[in-house]
C-alpha positions in Angstrom: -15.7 -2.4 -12.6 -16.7 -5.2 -10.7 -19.7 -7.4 -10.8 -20.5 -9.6 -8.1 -16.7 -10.2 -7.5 -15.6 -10.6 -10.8 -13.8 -8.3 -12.2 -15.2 -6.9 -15.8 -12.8 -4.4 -18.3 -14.2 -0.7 -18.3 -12.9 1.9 -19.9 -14.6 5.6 -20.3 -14.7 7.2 -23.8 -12.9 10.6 -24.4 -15.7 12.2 -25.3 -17.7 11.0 -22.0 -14.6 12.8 -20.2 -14.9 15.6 -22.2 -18.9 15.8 -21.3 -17.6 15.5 -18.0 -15.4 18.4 -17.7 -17.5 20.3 -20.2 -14.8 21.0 -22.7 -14.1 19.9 -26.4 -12.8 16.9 -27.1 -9.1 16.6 -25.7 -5.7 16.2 -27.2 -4.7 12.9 -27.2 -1.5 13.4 -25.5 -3.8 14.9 -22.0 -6.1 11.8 -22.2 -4.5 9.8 -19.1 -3.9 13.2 -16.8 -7.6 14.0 -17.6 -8.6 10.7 -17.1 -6.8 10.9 -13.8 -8.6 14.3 -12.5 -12.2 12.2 -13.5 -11.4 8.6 -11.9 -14.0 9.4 -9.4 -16.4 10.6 -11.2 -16.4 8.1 -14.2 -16.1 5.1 -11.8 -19.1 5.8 -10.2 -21.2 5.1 -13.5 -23.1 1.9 -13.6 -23.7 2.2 -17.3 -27.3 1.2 -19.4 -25.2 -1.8 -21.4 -23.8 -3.3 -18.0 -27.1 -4.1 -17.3 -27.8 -6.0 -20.1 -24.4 -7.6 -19.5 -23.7 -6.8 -22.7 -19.9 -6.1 -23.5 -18.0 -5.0 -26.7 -14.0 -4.8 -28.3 -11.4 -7.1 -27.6 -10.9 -8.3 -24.9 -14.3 -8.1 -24.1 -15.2 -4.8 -21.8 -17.9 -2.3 -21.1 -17.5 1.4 -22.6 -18.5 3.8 -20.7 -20.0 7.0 -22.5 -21.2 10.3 -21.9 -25.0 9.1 -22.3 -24.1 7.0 -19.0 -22.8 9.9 -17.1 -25.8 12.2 -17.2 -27.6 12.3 -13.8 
């Protein structure tokens, strides 16, 4: 994700992928094709906790869940 030019760490949560295809949660071993099939999709969330610049994990990142997904 990228905010005003800098670049900020985002990754999507399996179950926000899984909310996003409408299935159960997926094997861990189909994570990165799924992923793959829903890189449009998920990068087009601007998720609630980017906007209060908050960020979480190491290295610091924003998660993106299913919660930011739902039009």
């Amino acid at each position: 994700m990228m905010d005003d030019g800098r670049e900020v760490l985002c990754v999507v949560s399996a179950s926000a992928m899984g909310e996003l295809e409408h299935v159960p949660r997926t094997p861990a071993n189909q994570r990165e094709e799924q992923f793959v099939r829903l890189r449009d999709a998920s990068g087009n969330a601007r998720p609630a906790n980017f906007k209060r610049e908050s960020s979480e994990g190491t290295p610091r990142g924003i998660i993106v869940r299913g919660i930011d997904l739902r039009t």
